[in-house]
N, C-alpha and C positions, 0 to 999 in steps of 0.2 A: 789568192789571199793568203796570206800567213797564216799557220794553222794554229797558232796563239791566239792571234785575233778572229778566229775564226770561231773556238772554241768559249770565248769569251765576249761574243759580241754581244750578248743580251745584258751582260753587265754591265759593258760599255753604253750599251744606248740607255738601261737603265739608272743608270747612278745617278743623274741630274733629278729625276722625281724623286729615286733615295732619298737624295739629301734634304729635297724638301719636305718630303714626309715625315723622314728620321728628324731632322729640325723640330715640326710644329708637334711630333710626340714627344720632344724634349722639353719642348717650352713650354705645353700645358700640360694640366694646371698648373698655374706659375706657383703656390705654397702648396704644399710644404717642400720644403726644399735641402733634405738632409743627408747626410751620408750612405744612408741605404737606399734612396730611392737613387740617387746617382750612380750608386752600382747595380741597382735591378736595371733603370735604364739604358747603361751602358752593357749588362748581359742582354738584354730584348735586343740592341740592337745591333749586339755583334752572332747572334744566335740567329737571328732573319738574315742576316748576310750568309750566313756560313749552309744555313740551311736554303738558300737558291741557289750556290756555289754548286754545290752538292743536287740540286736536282737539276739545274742546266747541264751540269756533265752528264748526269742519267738520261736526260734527254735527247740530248745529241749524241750519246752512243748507242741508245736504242732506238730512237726514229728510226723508219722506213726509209730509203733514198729512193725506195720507185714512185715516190709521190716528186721526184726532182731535190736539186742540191737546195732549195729553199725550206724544204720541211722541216729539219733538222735547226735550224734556227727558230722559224714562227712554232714548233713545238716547245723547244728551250724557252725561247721566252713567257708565251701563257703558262705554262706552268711552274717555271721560276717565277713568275710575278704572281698567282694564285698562296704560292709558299712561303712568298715572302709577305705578303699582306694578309694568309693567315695567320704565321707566327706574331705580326705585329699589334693585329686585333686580338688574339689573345692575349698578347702581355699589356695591352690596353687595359682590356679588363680583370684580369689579375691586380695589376696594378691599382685600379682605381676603387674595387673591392679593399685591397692590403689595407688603402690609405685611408679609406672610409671606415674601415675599425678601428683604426691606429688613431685615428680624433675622436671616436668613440669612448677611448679609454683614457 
């Protein structure tokens, strides 16, 4: 296998759920819909990407290969996908806090 895709396959298998999670985080709540939430939005969801970039390569450089050449992927992926759906439920709620004072006032 190409050690590209090799290194990157948990991305690859995952970015079709990305995109539908990153979607329905986009589109709800559908108001308010203003300048800053578009750029909080758009940091959540370039900060959940960069931050499973970032620990798929931790992972696949640190896995064990005496568990076999398959570890080093199924550890990349649970735990890139654990950090990406942490970072993403945080700025869930972050966000949904911000916006709940922000109609408050």
């Amino acid at each position: 296998m190409n050690p590209l895709i090799e290194l990157n396959l948990s991305l690859i298998l995952f970015l079709p759920w990305f995109a539908i999670l990153g979607a329905l985080y986009w589109c709800y709540p559908r108001t308010p819909r203003h300048a800053a939430r578009r750029l909080f939005d758009i940091a959540a969801l370039a900060l959940s990407i960069v931050a499973f970039l970032i620990s798929i390569h931790w992972a696949h450089d640190n896995a064990s290969v005496g568990r076999g050449k398959i570890w080093p992927q199924v550890l990349a992926a649970s735990l890139g996908y654990g950090v990406w759906l942490s970072v993403m439920t945080t700025a869930f709620f972050v966000r949904r806090r911000w916006l709940r004072r922000r109609a408050a006032t």
